[in-house]
C-alpha positions as CSV (number, residue, x, y, z in Angstrom):
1,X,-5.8,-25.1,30.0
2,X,-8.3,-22.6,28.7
3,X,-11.8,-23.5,29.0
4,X,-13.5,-24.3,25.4
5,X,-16.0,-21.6,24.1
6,X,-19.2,-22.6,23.2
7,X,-21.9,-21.0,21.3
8,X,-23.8,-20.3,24.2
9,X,-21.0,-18.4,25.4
10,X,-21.3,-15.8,22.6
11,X,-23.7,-13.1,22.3
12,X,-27.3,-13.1,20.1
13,X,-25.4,-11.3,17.3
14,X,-22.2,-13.6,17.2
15,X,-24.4,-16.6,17.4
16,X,-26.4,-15.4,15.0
17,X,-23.5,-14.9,12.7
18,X,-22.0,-18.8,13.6
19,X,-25.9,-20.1,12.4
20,X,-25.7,-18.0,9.4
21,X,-22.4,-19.4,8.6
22,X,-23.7,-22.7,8.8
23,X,-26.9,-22.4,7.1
24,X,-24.6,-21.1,3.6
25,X,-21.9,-23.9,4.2
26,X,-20.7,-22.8,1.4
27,X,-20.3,-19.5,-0.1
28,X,-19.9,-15.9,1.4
29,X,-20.9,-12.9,3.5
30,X,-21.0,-9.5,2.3
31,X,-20.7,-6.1,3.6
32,X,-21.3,-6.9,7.4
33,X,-21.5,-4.5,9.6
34,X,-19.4,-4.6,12.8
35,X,-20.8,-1.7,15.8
36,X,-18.9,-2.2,19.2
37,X,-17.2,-5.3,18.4
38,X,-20.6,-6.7,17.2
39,X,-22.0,-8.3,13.5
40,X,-24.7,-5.9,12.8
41,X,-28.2,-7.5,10.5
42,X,-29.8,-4.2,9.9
43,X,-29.5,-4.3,7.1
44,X,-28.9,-7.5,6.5
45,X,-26.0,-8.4,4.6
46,X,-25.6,-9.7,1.4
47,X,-25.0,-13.8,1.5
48,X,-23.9,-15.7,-1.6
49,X,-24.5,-19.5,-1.5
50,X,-21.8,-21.7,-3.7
51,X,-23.3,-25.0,-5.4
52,X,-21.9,-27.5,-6.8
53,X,-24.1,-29.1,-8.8
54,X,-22.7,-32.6,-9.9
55,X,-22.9,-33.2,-5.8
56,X,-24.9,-33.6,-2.4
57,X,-23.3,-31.2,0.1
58,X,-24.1,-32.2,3.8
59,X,-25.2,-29.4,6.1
60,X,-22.9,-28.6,9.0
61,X,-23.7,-31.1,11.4
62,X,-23.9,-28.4,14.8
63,X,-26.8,-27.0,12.5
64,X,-29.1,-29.0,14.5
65,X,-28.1,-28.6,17.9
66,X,-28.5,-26.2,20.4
67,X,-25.1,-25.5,21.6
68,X,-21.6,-26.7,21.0
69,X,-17.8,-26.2,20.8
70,X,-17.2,-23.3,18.7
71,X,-14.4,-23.8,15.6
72,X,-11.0,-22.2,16.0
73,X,-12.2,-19.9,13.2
74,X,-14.9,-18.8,15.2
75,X,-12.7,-18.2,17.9
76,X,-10.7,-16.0,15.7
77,X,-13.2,-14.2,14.0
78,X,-14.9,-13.1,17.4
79,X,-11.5,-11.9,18.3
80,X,-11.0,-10.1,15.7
81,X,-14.9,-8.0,16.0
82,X,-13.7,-7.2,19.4
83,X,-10.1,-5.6,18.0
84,X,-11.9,-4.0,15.2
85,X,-14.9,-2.4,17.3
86,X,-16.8,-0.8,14.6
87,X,-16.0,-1.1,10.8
88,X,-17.0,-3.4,7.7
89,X,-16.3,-7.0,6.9
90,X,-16.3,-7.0,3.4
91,X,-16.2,-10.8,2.8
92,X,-16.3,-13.7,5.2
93,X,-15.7,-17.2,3.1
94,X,-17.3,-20.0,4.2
95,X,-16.4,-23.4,3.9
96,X,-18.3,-26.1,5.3
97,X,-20.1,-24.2,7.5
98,X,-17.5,-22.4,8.9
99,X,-15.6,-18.7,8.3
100,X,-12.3,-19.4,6.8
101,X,-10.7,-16.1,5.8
102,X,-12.1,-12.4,5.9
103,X,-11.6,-8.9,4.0
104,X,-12.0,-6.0,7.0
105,X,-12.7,-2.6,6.2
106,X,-11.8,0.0,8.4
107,X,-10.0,3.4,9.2
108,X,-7.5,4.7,11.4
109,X,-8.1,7.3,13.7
110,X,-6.1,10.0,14.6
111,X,-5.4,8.4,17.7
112,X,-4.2,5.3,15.8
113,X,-7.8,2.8,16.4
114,X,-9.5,1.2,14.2
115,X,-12.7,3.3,13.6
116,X,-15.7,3.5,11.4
117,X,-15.1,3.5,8.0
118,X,-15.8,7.4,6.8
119,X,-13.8,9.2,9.5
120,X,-15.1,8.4,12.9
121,X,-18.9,9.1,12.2
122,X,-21.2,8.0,15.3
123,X,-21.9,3.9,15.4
124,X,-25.3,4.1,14.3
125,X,-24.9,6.2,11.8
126,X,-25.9,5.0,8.4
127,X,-22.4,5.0,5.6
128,X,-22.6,4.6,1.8
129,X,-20.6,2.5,0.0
């Protein structure tokens, strides 16, 4: 039996992206960066907060703590980062605090990869939409 992967276990950006999930509960993440299998906040992506109005939605309880179990979906997602390397999530729904489903944007390489979108330019370098 695999051992369980905590947020601890994850890296300043990837926790950083599990808090931010949490902190919309509800709602989305737009145009985030990926750079070496890595979320990327500068700049900081767009995040869209869903509402309902006629209710009280409780915050994701693991809000308040300092480490825990990571979600299967987190699991997945920080798979996928490290298969896509460098590249643009388009969307990452949340529900409840946690990623649900993603839109990826990337490029094959010559060599068949998945590279930067726009043709392989350098990691850092900065891409328009």
């Amino acid at each position: 039996m695999s051992k369980e992967l905590r947020l601890s276990d994850l890296s300043p950006a990837c926790q950083a992206l599990v808090r931010l999930c949490q902190a919309i509960n509800h709602g989305s993440i737009e145009s985030l960066e990926v750079r070496h299998s890595e979320p990327v906040f500068d700049p900081w992506p767009v995040t869209l907060r869903d509402v309902k109005l006629g209710s009280d939605e409780e915050p994701r309880p693991e809000l308040a703590l300092r480490d825990f179990v990571v979600t299967d979906e987190i699991v997945r997602l920080i798979s996928l980062l490290d298969e896509t390397k460098c590249g643009t999530i388009r969307r990452v729904e949340v529900h409840a605090g946690v990623p649900r489903r993603i839109v990826l944007e990337s490029q094959v390489t010559a060599n068949g990869n998945l590279g930067p979108r726009g043709g392989g330019r350098a990691p850092n370098a900065t891409t328009q939409p």
